[in-house]
N, C-alpha and C positions, 0 to 999 in steps of 0.2 A: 840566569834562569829565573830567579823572582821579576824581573819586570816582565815576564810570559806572563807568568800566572796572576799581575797585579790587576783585574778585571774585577765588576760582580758581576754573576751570569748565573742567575737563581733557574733556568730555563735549562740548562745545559746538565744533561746528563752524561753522557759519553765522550770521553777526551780522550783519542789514541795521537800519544806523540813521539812512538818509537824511533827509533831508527836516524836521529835527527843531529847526532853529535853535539846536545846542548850537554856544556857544564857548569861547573858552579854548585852553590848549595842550594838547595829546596826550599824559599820559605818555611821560618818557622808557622806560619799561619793557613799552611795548602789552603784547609777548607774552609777558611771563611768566606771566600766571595762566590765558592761553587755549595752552596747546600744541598743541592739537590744531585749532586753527583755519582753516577753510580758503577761509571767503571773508570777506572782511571788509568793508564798507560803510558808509564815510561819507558819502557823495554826501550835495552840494548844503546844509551847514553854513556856520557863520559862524566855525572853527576856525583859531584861528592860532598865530603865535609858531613856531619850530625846528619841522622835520620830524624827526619820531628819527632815528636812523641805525640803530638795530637789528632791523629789520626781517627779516633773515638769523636772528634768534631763533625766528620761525614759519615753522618748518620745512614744516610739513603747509600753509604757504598757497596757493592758485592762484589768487586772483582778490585785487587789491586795488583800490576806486576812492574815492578821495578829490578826485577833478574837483569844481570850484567849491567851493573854502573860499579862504582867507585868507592860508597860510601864509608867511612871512618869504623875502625874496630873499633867495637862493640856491640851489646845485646841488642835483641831485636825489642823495638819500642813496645813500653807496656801498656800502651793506651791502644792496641791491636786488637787485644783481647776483649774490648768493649764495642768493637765494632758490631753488633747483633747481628746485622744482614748480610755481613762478609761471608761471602760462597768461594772466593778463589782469592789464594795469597800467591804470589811468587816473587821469591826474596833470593835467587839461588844467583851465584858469582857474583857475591858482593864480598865485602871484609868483616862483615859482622861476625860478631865469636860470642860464645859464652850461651847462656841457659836461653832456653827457648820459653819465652812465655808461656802459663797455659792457655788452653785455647779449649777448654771444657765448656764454655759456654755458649761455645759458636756453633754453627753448621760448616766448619771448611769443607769441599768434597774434593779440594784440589788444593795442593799444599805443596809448593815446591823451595824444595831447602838447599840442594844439589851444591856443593864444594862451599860448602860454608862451617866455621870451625867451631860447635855446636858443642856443649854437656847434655 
């Protein structure tokens, strides 16, 4: 999956790559060659191993969904929370477990957690 995303494409807002049966891990570095990215789309892959944590890198994000992949228990990354522009998360049939971040700072209107094994 990282030689997908090894591009810089400072133009590139909108990235839907659902449905695609990519696996593998995520770069640890998603957002550095997309700055300017604002919805990002993985739905419904076979992607696993570590969730980044640097997600507070894409700045311009508002929409993230990575619902049904694969990813490693554990919590949901803390660097989520600093996302400011983040309007829609979807995190739901993954293997993440554990406390959910706060997310007081954000505007999520759309939050989806759906079989994930949460405190």
């Amino acid at each position: 999956m990282s030689s997908i995303l090894k591009f810089n494409n400072s133009l590139l807002q909108d990235l839907f790559l659902s449905y695609n049966n990519f696996s593998g891990n995520l770069p640890s570095n998603i957002c550095h060659g997309l700055p300017n990215i604002r919805v990002f789309d993985l739905y419904n892959n076979d992607l696993s191993g570590d969730m980044p944590t640097v997600w507070h890198q894409c700045e311009e994000m508002e929409q993230l969904h990575l619902s049904y992949n694969d990813f490693n228990k554990g919590p949901m990354p803390a660097g989520i929370r600093n996302m400011t522009k983040l309007q829609q998360l979807y995190l739901s049939r993954n293997n993440m477990e554990g406390n959910i971040v706060s997310l007081t700072t954000l505007f999520v209107y759309v939050l989806f957690l759906y079989s994930m094994y949460i405190q």
